[in-house]
PDB file of N, CA, C, O and CB in Angstrom:
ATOM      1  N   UNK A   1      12.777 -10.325 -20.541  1.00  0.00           N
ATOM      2  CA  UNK A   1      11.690 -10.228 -19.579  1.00  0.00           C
ATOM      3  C   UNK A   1      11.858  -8.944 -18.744  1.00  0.00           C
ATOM      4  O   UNK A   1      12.975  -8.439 -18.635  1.00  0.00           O
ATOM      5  CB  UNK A   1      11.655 -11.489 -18.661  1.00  0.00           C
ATOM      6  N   UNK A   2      10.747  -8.390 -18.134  1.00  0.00           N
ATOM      7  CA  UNK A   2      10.981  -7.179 -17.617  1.00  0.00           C
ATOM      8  C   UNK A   2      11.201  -7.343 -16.264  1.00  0.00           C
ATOM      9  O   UNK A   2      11.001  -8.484 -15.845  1.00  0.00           O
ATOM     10  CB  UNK A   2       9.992  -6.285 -17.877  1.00  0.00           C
ATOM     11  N   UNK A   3      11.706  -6.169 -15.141  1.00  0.00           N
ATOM     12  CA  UNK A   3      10.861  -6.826 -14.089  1.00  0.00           C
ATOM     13  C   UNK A   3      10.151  -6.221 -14.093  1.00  0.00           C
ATOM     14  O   UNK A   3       9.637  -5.644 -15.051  1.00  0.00           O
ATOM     15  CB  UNK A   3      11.133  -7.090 -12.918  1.00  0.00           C
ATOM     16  N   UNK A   4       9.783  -6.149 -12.435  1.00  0.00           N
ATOM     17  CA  UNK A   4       8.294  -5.977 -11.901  1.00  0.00           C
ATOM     18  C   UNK A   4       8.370  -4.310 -12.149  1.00  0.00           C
ATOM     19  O   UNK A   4       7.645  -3.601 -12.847  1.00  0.00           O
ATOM     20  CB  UNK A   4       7.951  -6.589 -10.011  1.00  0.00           C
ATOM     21  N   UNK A   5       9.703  -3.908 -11.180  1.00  0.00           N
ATOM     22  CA  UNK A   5       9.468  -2.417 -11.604  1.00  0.00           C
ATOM     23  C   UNK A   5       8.582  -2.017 -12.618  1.00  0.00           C
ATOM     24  O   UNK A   5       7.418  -1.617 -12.659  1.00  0.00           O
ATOM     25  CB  UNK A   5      10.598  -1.866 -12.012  1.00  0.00           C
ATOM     26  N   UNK A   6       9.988  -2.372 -13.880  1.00  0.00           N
ATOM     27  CA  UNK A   6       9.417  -1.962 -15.197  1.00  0.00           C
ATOM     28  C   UNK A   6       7.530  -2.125 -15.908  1.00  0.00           C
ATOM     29  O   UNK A   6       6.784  -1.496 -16.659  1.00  0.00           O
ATOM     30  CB  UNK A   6      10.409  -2.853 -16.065  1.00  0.00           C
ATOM     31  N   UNK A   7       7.508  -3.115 -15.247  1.00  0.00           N
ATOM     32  CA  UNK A   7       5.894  -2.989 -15.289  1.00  0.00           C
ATOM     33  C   UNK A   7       5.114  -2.671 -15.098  1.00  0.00           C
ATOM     34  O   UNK A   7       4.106  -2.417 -15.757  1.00  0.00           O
ATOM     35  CB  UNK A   7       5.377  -3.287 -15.174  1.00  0.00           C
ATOM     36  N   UNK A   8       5.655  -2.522 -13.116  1.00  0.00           N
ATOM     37  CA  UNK A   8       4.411  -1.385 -12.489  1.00  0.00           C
ATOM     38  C   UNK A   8       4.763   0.303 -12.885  1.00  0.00           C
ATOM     39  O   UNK A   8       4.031   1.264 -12.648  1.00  0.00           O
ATOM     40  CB  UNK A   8       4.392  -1.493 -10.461  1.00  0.00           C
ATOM     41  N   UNK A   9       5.905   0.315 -13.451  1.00  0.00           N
ATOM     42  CA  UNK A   9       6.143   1.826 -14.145  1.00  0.00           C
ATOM     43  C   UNK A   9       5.253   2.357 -15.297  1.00  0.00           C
ATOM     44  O   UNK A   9       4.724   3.458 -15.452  1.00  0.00           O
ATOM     45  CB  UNK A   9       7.561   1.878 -14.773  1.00  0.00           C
ATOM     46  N   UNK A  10       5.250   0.665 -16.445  1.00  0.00           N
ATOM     47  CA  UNK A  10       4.548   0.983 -17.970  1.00  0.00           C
ATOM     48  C   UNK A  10       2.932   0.756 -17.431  1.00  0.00           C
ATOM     49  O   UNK A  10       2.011   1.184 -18.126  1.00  0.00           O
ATOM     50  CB  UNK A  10       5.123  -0.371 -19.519  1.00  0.00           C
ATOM     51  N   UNK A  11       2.631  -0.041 -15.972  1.00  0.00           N
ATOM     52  CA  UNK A  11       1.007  -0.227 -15.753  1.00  0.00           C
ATOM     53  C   UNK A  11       0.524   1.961 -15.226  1.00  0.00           C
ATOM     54  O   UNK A  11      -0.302   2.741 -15.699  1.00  0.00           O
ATOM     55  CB  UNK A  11       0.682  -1.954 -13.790  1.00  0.00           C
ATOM     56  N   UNK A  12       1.415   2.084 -14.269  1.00  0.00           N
ATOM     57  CA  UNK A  12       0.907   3.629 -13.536  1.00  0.00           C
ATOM     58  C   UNK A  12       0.966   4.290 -15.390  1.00  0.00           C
ATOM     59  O   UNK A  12      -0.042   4.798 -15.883  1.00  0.00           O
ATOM     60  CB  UNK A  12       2.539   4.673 -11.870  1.00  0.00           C
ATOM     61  N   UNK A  13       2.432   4.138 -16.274  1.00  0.00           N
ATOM     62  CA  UNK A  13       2.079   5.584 -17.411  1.00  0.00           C
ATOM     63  C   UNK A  13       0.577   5.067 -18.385  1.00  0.00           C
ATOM     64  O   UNK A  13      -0.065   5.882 -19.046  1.00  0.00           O
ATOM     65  CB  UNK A  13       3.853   5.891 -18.901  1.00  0.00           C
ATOM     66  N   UNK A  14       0.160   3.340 -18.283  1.00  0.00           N
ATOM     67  CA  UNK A  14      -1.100   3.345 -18.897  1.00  0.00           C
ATOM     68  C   UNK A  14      -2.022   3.781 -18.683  1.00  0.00           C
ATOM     69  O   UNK A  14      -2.822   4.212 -19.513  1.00  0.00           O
ATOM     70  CB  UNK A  14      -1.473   2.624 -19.044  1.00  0.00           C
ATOM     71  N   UNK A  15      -2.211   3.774 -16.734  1.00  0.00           N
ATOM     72  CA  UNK A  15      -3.697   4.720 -16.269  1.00  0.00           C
ATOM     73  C   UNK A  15      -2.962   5.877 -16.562  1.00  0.00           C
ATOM     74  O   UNK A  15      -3.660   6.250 -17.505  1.00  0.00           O
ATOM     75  CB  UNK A  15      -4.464   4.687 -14.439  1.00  0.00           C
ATOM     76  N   UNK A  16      -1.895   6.918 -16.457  1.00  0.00           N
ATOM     77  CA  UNK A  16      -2.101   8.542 -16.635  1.00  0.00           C
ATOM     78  C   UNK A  16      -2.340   8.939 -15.400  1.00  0.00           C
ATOM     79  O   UNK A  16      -2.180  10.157 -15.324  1.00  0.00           O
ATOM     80  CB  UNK A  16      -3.298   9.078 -17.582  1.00  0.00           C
ATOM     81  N   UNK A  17      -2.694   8.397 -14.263  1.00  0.00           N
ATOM     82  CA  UNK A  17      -2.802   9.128 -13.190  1.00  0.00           C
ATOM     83  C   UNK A  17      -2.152   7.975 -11.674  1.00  0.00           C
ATOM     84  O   UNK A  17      -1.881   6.784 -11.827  1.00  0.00           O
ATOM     85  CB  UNK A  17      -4.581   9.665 -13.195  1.00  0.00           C
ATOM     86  N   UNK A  18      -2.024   8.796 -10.210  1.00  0.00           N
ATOM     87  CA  UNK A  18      -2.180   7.452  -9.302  1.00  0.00           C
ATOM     88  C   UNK A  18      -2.989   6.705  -9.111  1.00  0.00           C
ATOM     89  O   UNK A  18      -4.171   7.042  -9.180  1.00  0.00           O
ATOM     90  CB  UNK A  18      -2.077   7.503  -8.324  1.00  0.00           C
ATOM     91  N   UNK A  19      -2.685   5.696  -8.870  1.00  0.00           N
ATOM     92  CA  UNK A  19      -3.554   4.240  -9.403  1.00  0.00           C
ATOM     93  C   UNK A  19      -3.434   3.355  -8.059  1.00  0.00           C
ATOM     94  O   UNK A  19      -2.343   2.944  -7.663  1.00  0.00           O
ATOM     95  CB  UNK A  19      -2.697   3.248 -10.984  1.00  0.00           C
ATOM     96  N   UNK A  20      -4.926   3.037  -7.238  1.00  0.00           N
ATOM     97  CA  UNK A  20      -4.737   1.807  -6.010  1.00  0.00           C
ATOM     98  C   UNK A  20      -3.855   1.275  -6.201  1.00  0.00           C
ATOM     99  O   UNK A  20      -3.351   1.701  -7.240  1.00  0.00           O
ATOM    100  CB  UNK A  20      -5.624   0.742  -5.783  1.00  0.00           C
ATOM    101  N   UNK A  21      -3.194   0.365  -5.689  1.00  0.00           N
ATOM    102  CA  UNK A  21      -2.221  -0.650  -5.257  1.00  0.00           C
ATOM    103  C   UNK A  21      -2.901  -1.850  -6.172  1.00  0.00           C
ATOM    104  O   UNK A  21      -2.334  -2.396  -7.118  1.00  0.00           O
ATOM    105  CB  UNK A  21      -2.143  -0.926  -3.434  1.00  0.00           C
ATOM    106  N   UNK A  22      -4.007  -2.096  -5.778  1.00  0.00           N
ATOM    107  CA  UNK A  22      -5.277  -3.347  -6.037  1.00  0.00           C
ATOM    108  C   UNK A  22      -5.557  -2.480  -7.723  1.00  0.00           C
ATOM    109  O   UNK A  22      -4.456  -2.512  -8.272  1.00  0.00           O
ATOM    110  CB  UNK A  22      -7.205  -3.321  -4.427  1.00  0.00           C
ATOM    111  N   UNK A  23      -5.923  -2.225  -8.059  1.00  0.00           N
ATOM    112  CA  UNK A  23      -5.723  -1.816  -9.588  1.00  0.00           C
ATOM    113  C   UNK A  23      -4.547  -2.167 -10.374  1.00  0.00           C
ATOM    114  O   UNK A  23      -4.601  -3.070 -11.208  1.00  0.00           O
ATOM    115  CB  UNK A  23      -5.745  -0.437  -9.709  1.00  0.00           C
ATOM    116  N   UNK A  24      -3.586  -1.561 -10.171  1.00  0.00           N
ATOM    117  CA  UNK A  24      -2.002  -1.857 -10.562  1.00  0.00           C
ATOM    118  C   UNK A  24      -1.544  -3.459 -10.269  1.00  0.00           C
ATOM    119  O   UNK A  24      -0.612  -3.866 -10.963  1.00  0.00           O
ATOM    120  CB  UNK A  24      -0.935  -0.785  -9.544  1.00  0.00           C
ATOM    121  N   UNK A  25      -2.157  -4.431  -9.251  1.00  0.00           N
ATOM    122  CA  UNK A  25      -2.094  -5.459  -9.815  1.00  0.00           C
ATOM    123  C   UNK A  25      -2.938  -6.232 -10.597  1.00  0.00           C
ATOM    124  O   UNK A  25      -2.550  -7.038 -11.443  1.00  0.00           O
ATOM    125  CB  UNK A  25      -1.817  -5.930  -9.178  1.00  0.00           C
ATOM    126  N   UNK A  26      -4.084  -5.992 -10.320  1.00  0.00           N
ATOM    127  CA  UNK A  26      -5.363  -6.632 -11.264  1.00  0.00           C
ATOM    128  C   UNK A  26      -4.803  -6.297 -12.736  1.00  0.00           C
ATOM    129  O   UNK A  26      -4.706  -7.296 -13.449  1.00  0.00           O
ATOM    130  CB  UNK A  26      -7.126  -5.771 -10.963  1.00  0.00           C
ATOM    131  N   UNK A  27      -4.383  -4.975 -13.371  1.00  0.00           N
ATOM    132  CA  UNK A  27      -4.122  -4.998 -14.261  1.00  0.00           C
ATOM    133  C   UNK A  27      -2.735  -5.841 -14.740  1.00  0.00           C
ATOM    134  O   UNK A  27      -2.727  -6.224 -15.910  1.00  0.00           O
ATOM    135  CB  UNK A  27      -4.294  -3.908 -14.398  1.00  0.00           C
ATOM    136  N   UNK A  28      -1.370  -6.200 -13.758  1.00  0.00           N
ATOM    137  CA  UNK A  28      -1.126  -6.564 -14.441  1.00  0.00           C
ATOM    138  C   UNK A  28      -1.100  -8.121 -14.374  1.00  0.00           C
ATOM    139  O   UNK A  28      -0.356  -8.586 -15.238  1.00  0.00           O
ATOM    140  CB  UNK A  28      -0.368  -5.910 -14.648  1.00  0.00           C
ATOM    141  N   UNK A  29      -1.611  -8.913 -13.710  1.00  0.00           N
ATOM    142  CA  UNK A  29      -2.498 -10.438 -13.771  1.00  0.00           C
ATOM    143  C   UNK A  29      -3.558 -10.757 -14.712  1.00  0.00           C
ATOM    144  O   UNK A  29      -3.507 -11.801 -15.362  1.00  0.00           O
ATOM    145  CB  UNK A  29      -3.254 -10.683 -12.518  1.00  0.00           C
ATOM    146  N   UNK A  30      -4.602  -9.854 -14.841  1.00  0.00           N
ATOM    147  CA  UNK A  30      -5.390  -9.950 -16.269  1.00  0.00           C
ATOM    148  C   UNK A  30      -4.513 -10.049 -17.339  1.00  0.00           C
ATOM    149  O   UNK A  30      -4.520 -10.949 -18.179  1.00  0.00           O
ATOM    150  CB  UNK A  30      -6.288  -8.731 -16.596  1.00  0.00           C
ATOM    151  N   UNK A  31      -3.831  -9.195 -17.291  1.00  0.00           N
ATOM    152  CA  UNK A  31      -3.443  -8.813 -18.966  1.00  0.00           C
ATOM    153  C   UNK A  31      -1.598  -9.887 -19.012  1.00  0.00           C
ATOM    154  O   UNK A  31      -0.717 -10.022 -19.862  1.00  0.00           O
ATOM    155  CB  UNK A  31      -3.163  -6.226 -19.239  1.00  0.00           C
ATOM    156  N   UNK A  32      -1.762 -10.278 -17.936  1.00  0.00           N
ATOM    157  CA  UNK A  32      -0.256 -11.644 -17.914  1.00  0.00           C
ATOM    158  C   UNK A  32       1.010 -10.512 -17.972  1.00  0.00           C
ATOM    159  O   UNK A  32       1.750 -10.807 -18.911  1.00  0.00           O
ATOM    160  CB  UNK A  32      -0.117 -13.099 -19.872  1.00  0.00           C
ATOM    161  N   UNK A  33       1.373  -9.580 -17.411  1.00  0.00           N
ATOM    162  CA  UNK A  33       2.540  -8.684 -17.869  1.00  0.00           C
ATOM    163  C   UNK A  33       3.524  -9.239 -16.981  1.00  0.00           C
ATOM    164  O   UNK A  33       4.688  -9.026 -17.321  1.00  0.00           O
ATOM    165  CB  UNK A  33       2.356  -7.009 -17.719  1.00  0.00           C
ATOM    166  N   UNK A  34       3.298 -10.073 -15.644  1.00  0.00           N
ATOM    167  CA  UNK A  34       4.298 -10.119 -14.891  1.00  0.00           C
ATOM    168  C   UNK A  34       3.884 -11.263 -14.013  1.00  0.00           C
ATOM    169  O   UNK A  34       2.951 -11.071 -13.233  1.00  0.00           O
ATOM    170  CB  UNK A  34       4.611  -8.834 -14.260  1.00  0.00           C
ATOM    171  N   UNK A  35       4.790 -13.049 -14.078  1.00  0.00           N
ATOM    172  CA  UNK A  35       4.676 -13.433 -13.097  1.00  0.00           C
ATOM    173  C   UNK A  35       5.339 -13.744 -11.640  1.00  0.00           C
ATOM    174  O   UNK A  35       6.470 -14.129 -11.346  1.00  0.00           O
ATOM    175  CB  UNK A  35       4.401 -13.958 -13.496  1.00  0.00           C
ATOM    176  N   UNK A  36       4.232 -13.438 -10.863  1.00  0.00           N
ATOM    177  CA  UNK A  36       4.444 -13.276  -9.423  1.00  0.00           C
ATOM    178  C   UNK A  36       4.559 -15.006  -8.943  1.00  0.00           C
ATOM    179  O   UNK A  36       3.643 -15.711  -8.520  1.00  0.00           O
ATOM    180  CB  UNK A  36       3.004 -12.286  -8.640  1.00  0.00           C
ATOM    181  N   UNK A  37       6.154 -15.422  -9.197  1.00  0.00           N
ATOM    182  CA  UNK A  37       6.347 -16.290  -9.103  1.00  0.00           C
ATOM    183  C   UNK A  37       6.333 -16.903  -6.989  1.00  0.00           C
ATOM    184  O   UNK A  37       6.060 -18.071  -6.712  1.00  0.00           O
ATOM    185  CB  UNK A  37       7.502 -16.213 -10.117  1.00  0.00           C
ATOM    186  N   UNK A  38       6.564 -16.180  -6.215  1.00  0.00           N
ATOM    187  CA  UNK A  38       6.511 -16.776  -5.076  1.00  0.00           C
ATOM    188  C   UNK A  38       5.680 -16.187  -4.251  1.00  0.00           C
ATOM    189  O   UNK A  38       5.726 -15.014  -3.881  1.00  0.00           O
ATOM    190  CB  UNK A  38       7.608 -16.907  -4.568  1.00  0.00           C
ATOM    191  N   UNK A  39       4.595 -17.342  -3.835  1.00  0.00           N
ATOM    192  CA  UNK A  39       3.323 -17.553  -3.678  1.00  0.00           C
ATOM    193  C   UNK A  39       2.977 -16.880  -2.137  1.00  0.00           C
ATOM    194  O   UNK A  39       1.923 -16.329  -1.819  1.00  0.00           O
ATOM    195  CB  UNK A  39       3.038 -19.148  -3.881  1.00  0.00           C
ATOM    196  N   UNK A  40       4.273 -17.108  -1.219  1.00  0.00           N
ATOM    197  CA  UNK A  40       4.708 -17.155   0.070  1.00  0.00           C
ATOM    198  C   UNK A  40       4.199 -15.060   0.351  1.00  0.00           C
ATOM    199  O   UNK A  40       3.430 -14.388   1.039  1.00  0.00           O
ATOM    200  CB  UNK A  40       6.811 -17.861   0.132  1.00  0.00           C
ATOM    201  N   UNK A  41       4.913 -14.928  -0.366  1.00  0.00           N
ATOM    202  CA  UNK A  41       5.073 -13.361  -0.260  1.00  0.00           C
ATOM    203  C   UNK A  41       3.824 -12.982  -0.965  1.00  0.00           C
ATOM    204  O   UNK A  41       3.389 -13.762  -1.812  1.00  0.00           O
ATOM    205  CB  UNK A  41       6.507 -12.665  -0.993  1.00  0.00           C
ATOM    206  N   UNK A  42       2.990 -11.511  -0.633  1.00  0.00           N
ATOM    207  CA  UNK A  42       1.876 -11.319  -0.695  1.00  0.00           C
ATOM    208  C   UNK A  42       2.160 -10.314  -2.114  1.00  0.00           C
ATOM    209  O   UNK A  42       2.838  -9.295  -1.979  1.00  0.00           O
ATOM    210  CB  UNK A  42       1.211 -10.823   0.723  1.00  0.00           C
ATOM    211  N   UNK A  43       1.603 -10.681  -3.428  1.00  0.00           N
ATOM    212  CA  UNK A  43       2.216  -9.785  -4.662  1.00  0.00           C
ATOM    213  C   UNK A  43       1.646  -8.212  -4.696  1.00  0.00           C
ATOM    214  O   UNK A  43       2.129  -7.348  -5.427  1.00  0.00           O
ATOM    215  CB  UNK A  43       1.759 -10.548  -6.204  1.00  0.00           C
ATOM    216  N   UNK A  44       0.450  -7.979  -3.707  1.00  0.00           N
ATOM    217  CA  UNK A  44       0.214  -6.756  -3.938  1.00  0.00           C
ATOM    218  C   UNK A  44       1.458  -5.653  -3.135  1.00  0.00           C
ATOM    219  O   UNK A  44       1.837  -4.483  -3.088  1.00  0.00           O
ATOM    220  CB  UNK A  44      -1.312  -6.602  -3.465  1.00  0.00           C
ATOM    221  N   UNK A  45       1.688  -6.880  -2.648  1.00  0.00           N
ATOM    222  CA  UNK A  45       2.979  -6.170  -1.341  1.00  0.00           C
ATOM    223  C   UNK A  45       4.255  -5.386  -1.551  1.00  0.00           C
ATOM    224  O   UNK A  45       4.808  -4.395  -1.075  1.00  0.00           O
ATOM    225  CB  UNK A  45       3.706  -7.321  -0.546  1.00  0.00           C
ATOM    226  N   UNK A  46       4.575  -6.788  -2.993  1.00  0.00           N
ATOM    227  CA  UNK A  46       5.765  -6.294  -3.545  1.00  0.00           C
ATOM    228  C   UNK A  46       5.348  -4.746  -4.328  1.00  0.00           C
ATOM    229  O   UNK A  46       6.027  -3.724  -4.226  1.00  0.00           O
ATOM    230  CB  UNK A  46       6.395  -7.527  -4.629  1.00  0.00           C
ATOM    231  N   UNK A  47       4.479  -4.838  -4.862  1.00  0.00           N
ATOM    232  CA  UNK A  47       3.938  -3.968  -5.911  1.00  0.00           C
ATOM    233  C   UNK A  47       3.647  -2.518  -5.091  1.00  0.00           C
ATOM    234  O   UNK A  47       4.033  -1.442  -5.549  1.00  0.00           O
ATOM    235  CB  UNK A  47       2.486  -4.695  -6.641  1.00  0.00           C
ATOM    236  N   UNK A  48       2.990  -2.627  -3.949  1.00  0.00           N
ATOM    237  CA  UNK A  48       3.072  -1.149  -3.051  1.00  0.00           C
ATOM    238  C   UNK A  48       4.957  -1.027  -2.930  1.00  0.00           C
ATOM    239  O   UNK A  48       5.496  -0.085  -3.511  1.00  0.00           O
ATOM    240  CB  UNK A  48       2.058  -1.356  -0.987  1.00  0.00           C
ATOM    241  N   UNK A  49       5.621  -1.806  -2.329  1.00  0.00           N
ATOM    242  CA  UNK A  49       7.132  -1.520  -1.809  1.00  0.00           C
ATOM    243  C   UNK A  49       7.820  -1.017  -2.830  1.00  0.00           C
ATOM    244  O   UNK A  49       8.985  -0.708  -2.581  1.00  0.00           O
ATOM    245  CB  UNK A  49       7.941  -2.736  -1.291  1.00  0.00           C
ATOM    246  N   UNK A  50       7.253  -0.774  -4.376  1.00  0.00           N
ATOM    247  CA  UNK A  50       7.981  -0.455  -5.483  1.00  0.00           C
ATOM    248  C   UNK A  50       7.896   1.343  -5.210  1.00  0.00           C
ATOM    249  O   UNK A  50       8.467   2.091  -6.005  1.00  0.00           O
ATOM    250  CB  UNK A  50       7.230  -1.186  -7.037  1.00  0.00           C
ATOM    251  N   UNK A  51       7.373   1.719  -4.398  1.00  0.00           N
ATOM    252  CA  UNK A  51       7.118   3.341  -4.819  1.00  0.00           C
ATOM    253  C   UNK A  51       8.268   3.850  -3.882  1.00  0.00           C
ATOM    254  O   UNK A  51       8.733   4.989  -3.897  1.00  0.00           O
ATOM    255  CB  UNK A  51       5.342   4.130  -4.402  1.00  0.00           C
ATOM    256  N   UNK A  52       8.610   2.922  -3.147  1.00  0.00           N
ATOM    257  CA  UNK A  52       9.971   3.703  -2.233  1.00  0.00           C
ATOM    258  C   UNK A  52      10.900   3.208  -3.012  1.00  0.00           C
ATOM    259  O   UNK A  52      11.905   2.941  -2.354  1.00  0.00           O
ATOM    260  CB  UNK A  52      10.333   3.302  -0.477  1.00  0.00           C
ATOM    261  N   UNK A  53      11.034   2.897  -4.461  1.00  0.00           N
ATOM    262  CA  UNK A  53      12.478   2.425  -4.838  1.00  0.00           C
ATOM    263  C   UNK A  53      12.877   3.518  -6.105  1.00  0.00           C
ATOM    264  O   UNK A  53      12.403   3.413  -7.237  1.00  0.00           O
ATOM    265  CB  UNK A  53      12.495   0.587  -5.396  1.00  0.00           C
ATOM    266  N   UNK A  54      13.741   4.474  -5.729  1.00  0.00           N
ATOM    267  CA  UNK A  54      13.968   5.315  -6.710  1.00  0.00           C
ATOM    268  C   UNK A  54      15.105   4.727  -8.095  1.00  0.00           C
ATOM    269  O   UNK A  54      15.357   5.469  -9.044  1.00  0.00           O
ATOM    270  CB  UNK A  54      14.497   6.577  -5.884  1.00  0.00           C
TER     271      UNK A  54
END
């Protein structure tokens, strides 16, 4: 299983360019790449906090 990183890494090289926050998760909930197992925490949240993680 991947994580999230790895996903929101392979979702940004699928668009080719920077991509909303709200895009980058829609895509990956449509297409099932990653579940955002705890409900508590807001998933677009985690998914912005990924760009400060080198």
């Amino acid at each position: 299983m991947q994580t999230i990183h790895d996903v929101v890494v392979d979702t940004l090289n699928y668009f080719g360019k920077p991509t909303d926050i709200s895009l980058i998760y829609e895509h990956i909930t449509k297409n099932e790449l990653y579940s955002f197992g705890a409900k508590k925490e807001d998933p677009q949240h985690i998914v912005k906090n990924l760009g400060s993680v080198k």
